[in-house]
Structures are given as structure tokens and as C-alpha cells.
C-alpha positions as CSV (number, residue, x, y, z in Angstrom):
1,X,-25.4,15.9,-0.5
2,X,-26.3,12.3,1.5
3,X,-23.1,11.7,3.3
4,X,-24.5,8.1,4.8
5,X,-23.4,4.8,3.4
6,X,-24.9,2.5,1.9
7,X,-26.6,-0.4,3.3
8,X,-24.1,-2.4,1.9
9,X,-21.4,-0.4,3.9
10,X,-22.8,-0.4,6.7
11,X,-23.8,-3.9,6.6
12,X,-19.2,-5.0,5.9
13,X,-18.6,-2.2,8.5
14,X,-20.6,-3.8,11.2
15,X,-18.8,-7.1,10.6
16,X,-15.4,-5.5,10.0
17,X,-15.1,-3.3,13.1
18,X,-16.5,-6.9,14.9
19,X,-13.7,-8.9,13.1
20,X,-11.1,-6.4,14.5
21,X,-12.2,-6.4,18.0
22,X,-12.4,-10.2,18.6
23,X,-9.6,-10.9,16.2
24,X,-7.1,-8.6,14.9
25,X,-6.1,-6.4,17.9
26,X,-6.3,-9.4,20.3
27,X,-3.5,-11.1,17.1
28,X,-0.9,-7.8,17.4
29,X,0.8,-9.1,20.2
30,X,0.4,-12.6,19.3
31,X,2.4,-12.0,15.7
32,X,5.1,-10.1,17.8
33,X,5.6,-13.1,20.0
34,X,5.2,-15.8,16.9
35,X,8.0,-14.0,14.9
36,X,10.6,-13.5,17.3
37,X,10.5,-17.7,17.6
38,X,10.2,-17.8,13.5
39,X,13.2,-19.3,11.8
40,X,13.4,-16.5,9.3
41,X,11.7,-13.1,10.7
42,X,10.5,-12.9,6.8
43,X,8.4,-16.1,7.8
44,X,4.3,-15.7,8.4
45,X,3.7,-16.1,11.8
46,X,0.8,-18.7,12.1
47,X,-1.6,-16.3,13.5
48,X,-1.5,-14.5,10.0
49,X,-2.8,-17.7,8.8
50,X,-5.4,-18.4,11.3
51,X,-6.5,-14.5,10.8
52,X,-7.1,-15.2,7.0
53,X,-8.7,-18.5,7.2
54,X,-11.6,-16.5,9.8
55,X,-11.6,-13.7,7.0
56,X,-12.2,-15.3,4.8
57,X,-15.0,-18.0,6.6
58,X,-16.9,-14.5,7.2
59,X,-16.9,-13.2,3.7
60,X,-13.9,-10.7,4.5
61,X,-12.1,-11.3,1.6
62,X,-10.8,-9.3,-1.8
63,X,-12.7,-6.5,-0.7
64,X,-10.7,-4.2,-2.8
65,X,-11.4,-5.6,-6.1
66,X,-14.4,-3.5,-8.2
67,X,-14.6,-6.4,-10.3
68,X,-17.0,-9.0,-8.8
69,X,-15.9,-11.3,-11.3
70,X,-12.6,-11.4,-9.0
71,X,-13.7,-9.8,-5.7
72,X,-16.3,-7.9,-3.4
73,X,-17.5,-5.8,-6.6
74,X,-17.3,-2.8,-4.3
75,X,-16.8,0.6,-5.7
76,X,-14.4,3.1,-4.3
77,X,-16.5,4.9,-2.4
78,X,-17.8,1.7,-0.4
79,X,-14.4,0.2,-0.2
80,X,-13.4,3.6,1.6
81,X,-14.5,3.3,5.0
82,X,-13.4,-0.6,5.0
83,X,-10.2,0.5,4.5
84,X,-10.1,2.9,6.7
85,X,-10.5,0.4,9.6
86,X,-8.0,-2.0,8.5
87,X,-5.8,1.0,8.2
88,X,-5.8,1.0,12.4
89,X,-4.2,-2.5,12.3
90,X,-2.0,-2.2,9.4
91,X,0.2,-4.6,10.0
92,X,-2.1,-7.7,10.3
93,X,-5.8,-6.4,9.0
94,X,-5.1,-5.7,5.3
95,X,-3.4,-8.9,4.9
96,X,-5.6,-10.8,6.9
97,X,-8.4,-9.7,4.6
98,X,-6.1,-10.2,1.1
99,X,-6.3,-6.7,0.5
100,X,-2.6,-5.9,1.2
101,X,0.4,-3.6,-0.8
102,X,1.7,-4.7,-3.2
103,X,-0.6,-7.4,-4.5
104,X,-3.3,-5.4,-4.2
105,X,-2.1,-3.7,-7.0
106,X,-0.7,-6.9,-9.1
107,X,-4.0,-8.4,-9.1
108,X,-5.5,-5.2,-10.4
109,X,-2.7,-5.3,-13.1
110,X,-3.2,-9.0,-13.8
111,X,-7.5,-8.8,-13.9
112,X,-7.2,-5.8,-16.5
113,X,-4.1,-6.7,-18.1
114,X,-3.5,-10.3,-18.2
115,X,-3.5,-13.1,-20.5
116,X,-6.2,-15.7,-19.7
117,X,-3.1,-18.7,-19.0
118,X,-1.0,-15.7,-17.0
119,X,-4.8,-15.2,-14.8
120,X,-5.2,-18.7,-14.2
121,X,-1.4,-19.1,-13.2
122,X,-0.2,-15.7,-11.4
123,X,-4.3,-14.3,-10.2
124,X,-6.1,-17.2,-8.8
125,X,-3.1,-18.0,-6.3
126,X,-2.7,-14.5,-5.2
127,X,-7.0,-14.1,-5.3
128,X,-7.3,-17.9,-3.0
129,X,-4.4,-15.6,-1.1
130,X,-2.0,-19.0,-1.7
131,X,1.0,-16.8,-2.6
132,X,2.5,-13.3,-2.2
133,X,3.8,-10.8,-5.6
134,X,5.8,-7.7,-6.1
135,X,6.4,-4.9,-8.0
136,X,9.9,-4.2,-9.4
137,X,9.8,-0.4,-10.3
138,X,12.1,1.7,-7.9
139,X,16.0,1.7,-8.3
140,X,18.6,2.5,-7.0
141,X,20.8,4.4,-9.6
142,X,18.5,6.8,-10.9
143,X,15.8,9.3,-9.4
144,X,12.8,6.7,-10.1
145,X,10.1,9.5,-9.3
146,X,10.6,9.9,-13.1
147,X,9.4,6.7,-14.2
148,X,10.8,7.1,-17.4
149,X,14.5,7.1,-16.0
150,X,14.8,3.4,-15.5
151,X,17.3,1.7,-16.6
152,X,16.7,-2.2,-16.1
153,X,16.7,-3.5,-19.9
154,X,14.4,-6.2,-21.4
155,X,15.8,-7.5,-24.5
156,X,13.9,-10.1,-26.5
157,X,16.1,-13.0,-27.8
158,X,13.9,-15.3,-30.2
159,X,11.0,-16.3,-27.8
160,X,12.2,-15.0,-24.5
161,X,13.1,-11.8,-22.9
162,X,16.4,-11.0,-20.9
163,X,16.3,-9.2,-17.8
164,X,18.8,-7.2,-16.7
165,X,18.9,-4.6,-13.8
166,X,19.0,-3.8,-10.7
167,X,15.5,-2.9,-8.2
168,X,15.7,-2.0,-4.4
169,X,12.9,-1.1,-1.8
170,X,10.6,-4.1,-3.6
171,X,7.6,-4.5,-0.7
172,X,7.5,-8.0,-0.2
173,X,10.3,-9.2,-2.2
174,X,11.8,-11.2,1.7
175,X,8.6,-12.9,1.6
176,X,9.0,-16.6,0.9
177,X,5.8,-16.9,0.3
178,X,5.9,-14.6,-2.8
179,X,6.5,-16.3,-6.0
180,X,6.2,-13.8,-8.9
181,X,7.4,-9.9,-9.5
182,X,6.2,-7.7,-12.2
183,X,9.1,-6.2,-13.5
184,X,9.0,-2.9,-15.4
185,X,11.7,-2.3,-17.7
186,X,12.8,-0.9,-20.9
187,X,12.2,-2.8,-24.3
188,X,12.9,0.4,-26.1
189,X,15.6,2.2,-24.8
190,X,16.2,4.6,-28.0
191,X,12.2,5.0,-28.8
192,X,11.4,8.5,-29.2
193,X,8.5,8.4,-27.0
194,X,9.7,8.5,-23.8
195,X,6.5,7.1,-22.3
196,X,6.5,4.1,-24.6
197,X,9.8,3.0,-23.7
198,X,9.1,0.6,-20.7
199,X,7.5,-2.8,-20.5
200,X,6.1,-4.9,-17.7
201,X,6.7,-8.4,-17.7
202,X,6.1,-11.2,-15.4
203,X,9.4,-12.8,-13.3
204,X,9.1,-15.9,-11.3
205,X,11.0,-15.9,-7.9
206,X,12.7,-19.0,-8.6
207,X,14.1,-17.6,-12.4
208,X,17.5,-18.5,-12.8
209,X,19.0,-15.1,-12.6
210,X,16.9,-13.5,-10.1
211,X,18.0,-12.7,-6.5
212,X,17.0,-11.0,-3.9
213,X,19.8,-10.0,-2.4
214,X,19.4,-8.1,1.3
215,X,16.3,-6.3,3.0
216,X,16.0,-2.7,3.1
217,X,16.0,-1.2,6.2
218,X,13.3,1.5,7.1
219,X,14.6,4.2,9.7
220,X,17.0,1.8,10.5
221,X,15.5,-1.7,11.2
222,X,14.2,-4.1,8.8
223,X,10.3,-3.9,8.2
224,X,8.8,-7.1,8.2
225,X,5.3,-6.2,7.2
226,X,4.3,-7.2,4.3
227,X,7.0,-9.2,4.3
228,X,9.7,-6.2,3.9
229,X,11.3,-4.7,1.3
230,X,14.0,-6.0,-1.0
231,X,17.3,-5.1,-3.0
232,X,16.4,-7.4,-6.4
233,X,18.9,-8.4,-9.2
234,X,18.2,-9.3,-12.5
235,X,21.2,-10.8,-14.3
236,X,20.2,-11.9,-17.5
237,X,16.8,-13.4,-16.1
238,X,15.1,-15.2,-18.9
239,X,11.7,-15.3,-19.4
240,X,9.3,-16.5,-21.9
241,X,7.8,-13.6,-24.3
242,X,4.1,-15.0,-22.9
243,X,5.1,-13.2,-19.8
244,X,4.8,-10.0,-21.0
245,X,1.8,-8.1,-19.5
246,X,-0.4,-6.2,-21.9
247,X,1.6,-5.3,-24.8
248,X,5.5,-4.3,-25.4
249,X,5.4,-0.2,-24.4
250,X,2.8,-0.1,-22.4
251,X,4.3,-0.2,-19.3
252,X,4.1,3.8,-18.2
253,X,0.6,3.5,-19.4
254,X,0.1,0.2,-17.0
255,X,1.8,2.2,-14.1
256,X,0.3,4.9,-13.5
257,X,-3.4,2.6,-14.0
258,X,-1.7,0.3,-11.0
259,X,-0.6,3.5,-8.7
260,X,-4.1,5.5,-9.2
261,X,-6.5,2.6,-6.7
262,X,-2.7,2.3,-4.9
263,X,-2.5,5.8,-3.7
264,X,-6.2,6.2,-2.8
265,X,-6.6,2.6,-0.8
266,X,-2.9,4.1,0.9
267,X,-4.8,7.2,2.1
268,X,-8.0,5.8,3.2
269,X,-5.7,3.0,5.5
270,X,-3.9,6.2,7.0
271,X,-7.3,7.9,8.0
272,X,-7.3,4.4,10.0
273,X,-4.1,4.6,11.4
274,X,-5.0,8.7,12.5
275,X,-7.8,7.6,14.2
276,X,-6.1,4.7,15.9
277,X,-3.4,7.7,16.9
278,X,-5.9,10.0,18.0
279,X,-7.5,6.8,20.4
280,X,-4.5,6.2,22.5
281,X,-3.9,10.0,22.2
282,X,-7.1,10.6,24.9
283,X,-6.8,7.2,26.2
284,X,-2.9,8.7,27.2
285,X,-3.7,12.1,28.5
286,X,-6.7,10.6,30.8
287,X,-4.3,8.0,32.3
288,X,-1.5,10.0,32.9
289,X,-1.0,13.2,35.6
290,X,1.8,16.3,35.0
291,X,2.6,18.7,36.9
292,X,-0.4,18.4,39.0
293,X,-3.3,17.8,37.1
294,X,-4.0,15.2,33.9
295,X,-2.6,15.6,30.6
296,X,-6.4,15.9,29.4
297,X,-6.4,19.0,31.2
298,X,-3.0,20.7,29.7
299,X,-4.0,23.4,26.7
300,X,-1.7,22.5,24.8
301,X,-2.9,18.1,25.1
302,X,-6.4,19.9,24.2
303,X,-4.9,21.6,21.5
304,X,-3.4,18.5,19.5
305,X,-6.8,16.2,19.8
306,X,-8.8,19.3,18.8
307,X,-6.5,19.7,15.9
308,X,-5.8,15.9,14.8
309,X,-9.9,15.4,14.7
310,X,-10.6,18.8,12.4
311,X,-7.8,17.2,10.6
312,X,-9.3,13.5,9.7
313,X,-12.8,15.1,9.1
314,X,-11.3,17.3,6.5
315,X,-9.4,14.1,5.3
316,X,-12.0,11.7,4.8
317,X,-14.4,14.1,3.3
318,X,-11.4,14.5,0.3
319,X,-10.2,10.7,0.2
320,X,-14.5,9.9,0.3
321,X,-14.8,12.7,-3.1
322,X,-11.9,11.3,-4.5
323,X,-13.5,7.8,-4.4
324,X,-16.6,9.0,-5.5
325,X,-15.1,10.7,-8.5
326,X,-13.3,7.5,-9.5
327,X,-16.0,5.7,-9.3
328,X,-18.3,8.2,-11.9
329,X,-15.7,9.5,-13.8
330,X,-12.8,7.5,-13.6
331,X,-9.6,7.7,-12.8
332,X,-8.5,10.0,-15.5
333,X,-11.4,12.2,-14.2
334,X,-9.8,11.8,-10.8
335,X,-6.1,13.2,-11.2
336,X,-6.4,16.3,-9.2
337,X,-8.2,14.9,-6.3
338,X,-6.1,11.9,-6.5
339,X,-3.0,13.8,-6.3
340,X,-4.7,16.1,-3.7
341,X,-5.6,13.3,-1.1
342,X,-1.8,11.8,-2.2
343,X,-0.5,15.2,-0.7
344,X,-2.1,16.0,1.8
345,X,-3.0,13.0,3.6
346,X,0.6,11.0,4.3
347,X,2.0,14.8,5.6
348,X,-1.1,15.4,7.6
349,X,-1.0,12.2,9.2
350,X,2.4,12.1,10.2
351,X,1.9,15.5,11.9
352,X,-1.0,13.3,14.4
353,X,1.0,10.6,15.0
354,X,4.5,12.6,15.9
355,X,2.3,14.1,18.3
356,X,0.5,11.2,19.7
357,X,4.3,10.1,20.1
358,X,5.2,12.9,21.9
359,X,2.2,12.8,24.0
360,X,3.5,8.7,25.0
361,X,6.8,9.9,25.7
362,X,9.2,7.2,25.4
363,X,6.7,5.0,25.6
364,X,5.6,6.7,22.4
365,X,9.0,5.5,20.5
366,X,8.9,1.7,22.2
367,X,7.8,-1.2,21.1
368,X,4.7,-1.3,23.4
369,X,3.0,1.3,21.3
370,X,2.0,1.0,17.4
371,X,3.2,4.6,17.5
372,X,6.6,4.4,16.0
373,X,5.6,1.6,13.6
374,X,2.6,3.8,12.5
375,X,4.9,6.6,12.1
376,X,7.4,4.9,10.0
377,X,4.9,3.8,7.6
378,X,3.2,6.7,6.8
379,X,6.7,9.1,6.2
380,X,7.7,6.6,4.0
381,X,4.5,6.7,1.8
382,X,5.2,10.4,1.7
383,X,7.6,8.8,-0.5
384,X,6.0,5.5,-2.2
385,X,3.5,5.6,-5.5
386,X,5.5,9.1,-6.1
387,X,7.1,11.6,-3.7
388,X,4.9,14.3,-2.9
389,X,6.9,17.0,-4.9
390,X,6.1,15.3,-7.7
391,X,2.6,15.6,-7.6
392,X,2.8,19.2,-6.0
393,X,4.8,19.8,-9.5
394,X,1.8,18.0,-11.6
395,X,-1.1,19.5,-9.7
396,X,0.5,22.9,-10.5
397,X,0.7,22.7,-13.5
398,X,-2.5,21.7,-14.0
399,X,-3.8,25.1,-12.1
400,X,-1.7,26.8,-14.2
401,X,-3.1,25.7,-17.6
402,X,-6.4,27.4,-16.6
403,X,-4.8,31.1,-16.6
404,X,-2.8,30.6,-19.7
């Protein structure tokens, strides 16, 4: 089995890793500093911008799209490893580079899905990187790991559709920069097919009937990455029946297409954000003396960067098959490994970087480490694109089948 990347690979590694090190770190502090002075803390701090504009002057741009009519034209398994880096920085490198949650997602949703007129209005802004989207899935009132448990309604009235509902935890919703939501909602309440029940249709921001009425808080304080996440209502939001994406039913179906490259492209980013742990990890313990000797030197110190680097090896090599088998077999073809890496890699992760936190200290918890931030975002995606029970239950029952 050849293990090397491609020329290709190599060739956008090289100029990535470059890109971050004269760019993106250098820009961490710099965004801190920029918001604090923003008007809004929801506003893009100009280095964002700046970042971007470079990216996308060095050909760093839409990597994540397979289709080169839209993008890179990479394939999983060569998007995987460019990933992986922005997932040190995630904060600034995946949007810097237009490959950032949620509209990562939407675009994939509008280049398979969409209309020609909804491509030309909704994907070439969010492609040129000119606006921001989100998705409007989760709620609040019901347990919205079963999909098929919402309860926002879309009615169709003569040539439009009314949206009512209410969404919460919306990444990016605080944005102002993002115009449009894909709402998924039910069109057919009573059908018997649970499955065929939902629809997705496409909401403009400024929709009479729309608001977004507060940020969520994660762990307590607002997340501004990505530009947060939102509490959305829909009151009677009325939108033209050429908004609908694909066709009336097909939402599940449109889903669970979306969450497949979401849940992989979330892993490979948190093998990035382990091996950015594991970094200040040894740069830590060789910097800092207890009890009489460095903290390089403590067992125990030994024992969690031993650990954390058997751990990402193990990782990658199952995020890298996962990729691979995508790539040949499709996604489909992919459902146990995809579940597998959805798993095991948020938990695993988490495990690193509550160590590397507890090898900082309090510096660990601060605000002069990524630590806490990195922490926070990968416990909550122990939760996003399905909580991991869910596919524990799934991948189960797919073991099951073969001894029955």
C-alpha cells in the first residue's frame, strides 16, 4: 500500500504550510486585537480580508470542492492533508482559504442540487467568497439528532412557501456578512414516509419574517468564529416556490449528502488542531521546570506526548481510508468508516488537548493559548453533524446485520 501523496499534494502542501507561517499564525493575534475595536464583535476583522485576498492571489482557494467546474477538483483523499493544516489555525485558515463550516457544505448543496438562476445567485457569491450562508436544521424543541423530528413547517400558498419555525445553534447566522440560509423543514407533515417529509428551501437574510434573534453561547461565551451561532425565527417567512432546492421531499435525502464531506473535512481539521496541541505540548514541558527537573523529563509529561502521537497516527490513517473510500466508492460505500472517523476522532481529540491544557496550567485555560478555544470546538463537534450516540447506534446495527 503507497502511503505518499501525490505530486499534486505535495506540491498545495508546500505552499499551504508556507501560507501559514508567513500569514495565518503571524494574523491570530492580529484578529484578536482587530475585533475587540470592531463595532459589532460579529464584524470581520480586516485582517480576515487581507488573509483571503493573499489566498486567493496564491491559488489557495475552494480547495474543498471535487468539482473543478466550481473549485480545486481535488478528491478526498488529496483534500485530506490540506485540511489537516488549516485545522491548526481554525479560526482564521479555513476561512481564509473559503473552505469554512457551514458554507462549505451549502455550496456542495447548491453545485449538486441547485437550479441554474439559484447557482448564479446564491453559489458564485459564496464561491468569489463575497458573502457568508447557513444551515437551519437544529431546534430547539425537539431532539434534532432525529432529523425526522423537526417541526418548522413549509406550507405552499399559490407560488410561495411559508416558513414557520423556530432554529437555534445556526453557525454563522451573527454574521452580517451572510445573506442566505437553507432552511430544512416539513412540506409533508402527515406523509407516511417519514424520510420524505422535509424539504430544503432557500431563505434570504433580509426575508420579511426572518430574525435572528440572539447568539448562542458555547461553554459560556459567544463564539465568534465563523461568525457564531444563532437562535433564528421564521414567522411566516415567505418565499418564492423557485427557492426550493432539489425537489419537495428530498430534504433527509439532501442532508445526510451535505453532512457526509461535512463530517469527514470536520475530522481531518481536528487531526490539525491535535497536532497543533501536541506542538505547544513539547514546546511546554521543555520550557518549563517542576519540582526540580523539566516537565520533559516527568513520566507522566512523557506519557501524554507518547500517547497523543500513537493517537493521531492511528487517526489519520482512518480519516486518510475514509477519504479514499469516498473517493472510489462513494459515500454510500463510505458509511461505516465515515461514522467510524465521526466517533472516534472528536473524543480522541479532546482527550489531547484537555491534556495539553493541563500540561499549560492556567495558562492552558487563558486567552494566551488556542488551548481552550481548540477545546471548545472540538467537544461541541462531538455533538454537530450528529451526536456520537447516534452513529454508535447506526454503526451497530450495521455489525449486527452480519450475524443475523
Amino acid at each position: 500500500m503507497d502511503f505518499a501523496f501525490d505530486a499534486r499534494t505535495e506540491e498545495l502542501r508546500t505552499r499551504l504550510l508556507a501560507f501559514m507561517e508567513e500569514y495565518v499564525y503571524p494574523a491570530e493575534k492580529t484578529a484578536e486585537e482587530q475585533r475587540a475595536l470592531l463595532d459589532s464583535p460579529w464584524d470581520t476583522p480586516a485582517v480576515v480580508d487581507e488573509l483571503k485576498a493573499e489566498a486567493r492571489r496564491q491559488g489557495l482557494w475552494n480547495l474543498f470542492l471535487p468539482d473543478a467546474e466550481y473549485g480545486a477538483g481535488l478528491t478526498n483523499l488529496q483534500y485530506a492533508p490540506l485540511a489537516e493544516i488549516t485545522g491548526r489555525s481554525p479560526q482564521l485558515a479555513p476561512t481564509a482559504l473559503n473552505c469554512a463550516a457551514p458554507d462549505t457544505g451549502n455550496m456542495e448543496v447548491l453545485a449538486q442540487f441547485g437550479t441554474d438562476e439559484q447557482k448564479k445567485q446564491w453559489l458564485e457569491p459564496l464561491l468569489a467568497g463575497e458573502i457568508r450562508s447557513a444551515f437551519a436544521m437544529t431546534e430547539p424543541e425537539v431532539a434534532s439528532s432525529d432529523a425526522t423530528n423537526i417541526t418548522t413547517h413549509i406550507e405552499r400558498d399559490g407560488d410561495e412557501y411559508v416558513i414557520t419555525g423556530r432554529k437555534w445553534y445556526i453557525s454563522g447566522a451573527m454574521n452580517p456578512d451572510c445573506k442566505i440560509f437553507i432552511v430544512m423543514g416539513k412540506t409533508d407533515p402527515d406523509g407516511e414516509d417519514l424520510r420524505r417529509q422535509q424539504s430544503m428551501v432557500l431563505v434570504p437574510r433580509d426575508t420579511p419574517g426572518v430574525t435572528v434573534k440572539r447568539a448562542m453561547q458555547v461553554f459560556g461565551y459567544e463564539d465568534h468564529s465563523h461568525g457564531g451561532h444563532a437562535e433564528v425565527v421564521f414567522d411566516h417567512a415567505r418565499v418564492p416556490v423557485a427557492n426550493l432546492v432539489g425537489e419537495e421531499g428530498g430534504g433527509f435525502a439532501i442532508a445526510q449528502a451535505r453532512l457526509g464531506p461535512g463530517r469527514i473535512h470536520h475530522c481531518m481539521r481536528l487531526i490539525g488542531m491535535a497536532e497543533r496541541a501536541i506542538e505547544l505540548m513539547c514546546r511546554r514541558a521543555v520550557s518549563r521546570t517542576a519540582f526540580g527537573k523539566p516537565l520533559a523529563q516527568q513520566g507522566v509529561v512523557q506519557n501524554w506526548i507518547a500517547d497523543a502521537r500513537v493517537t493521531v497516527e492511528q487517526l489519520r490513517l482512518l480519516v486518510l481510508k475514509t477519504a479514499w473510500l469516498m473517493d472510489t466508492v462513494g459515500n454510500r460505500g463510505a458509511h461505516t468508516e465515515i461514522q467510524a472517523i465521526k466517533i472516534a476522532t472528536p473524543r480522541a481529540v479532546v482527550e489531547i488537548l484537555d491534556r495539553a491544557i493541563q500540561l499549560h496550567g492556567a495558562g492552558g485555560v487563558s486567552q494566551d493559548f488556542p488551548l481552550a478555544d481548540l477545546y471548545a470546538g472540538a467537544r461541541t463537534l462531538m455533538l454537530a453533524d450528529g451526536p456520537d450516540e447516534v452513529h454508535q447506534r447506526s454503526l451497530a446495527r450495521r455489525e449486527l446485520k452480519k450475524y443475523l
